[in-house]
N, C-alpha and C positions, 0 to 999 in steps of 0.2 A: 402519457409522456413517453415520448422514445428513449431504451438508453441510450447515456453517453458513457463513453468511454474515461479512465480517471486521464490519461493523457488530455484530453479534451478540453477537459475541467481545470485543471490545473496550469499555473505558471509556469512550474517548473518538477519535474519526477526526478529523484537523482536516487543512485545508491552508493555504497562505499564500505569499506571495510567497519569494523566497532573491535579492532582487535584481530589476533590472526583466526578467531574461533569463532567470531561472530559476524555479521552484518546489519546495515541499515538500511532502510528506503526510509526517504524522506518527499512530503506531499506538500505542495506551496500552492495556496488558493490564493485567486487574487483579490475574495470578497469574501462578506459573511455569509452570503446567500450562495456561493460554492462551499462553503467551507459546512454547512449546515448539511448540504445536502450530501455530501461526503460522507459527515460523519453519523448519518440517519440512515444511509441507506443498509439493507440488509447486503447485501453484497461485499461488503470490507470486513471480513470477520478472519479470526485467527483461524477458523477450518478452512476458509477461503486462500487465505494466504499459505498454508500449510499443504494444499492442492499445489497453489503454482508453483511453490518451491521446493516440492517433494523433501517437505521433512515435517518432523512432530506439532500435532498444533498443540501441543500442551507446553512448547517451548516458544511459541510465537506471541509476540509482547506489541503490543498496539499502544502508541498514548495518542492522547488528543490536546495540542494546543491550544485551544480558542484563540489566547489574546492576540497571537502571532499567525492564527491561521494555519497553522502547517498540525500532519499527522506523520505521525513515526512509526516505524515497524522495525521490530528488530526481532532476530532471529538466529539460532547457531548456522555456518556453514556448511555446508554439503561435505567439504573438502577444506583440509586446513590450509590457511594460507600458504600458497609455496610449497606446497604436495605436489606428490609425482602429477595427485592427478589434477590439481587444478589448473584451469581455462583462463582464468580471471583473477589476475592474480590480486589486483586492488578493487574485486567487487564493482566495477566502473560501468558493468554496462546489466547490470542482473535489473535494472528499473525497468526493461523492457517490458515481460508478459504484465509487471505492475499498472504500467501506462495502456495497456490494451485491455486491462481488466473493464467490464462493462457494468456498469452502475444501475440495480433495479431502482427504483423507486419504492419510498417505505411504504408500508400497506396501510392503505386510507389517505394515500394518498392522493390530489387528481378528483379524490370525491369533492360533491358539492356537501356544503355544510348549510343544513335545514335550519 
């Protein structure tokens, strides 16, 4: 299986503040069988996300929804809200490198089953 990308996969990638010290991303699948594959792949892991967002993975928080289908990431900001130095001030557009994240396939996966 080729990767996909989580933009791809997903209905909808959004991010947004969680406070002026934190943020979200939020993952909206529009089926089980995306939603599954999400949240199986090795690819979505808090060192992963701690890569694109250049900060701690010991501070990066993953949940997983089933019933609703969606995965949540939270994390401290880079910059606190409304800092000299912050770009982004309501976190509105940090879904970005999220949605272009590329999705391995778990391992054994793709095999045939004897």
């Amino acid at each position: 299986m080729a990767p996909v990308s989580i933009g791809d996969l997903a209905d909808l990638v959004r991010s947004k503040n969680a406070g002026p010290f934190w943020q979200t991303l939020d993952i909206f699948l529009p089926d089980d069988a995306g939603y599954r594959m999400l949240s199986e792949s090795p690819s979505l892991t808090e060192e992963s996300i701690a890569d694109l967002y250049h900060v701690d993975a010991g501070t990066v928080l993953i949940f997983h929804l089933p019933s609703i289908r969606v995965v949540k990431i939270s994390f401290p900001r880079r910059y606190v809200q409304g800092g000299v130095s912050d770009r982004d001030m309501h976190a509105g557009q940090q879904h970005v490198p999220l949605a272009q994240l590329l999705l391995e396939a778990p391992s054994g996966a793709g095999r045939k089953r004897e």
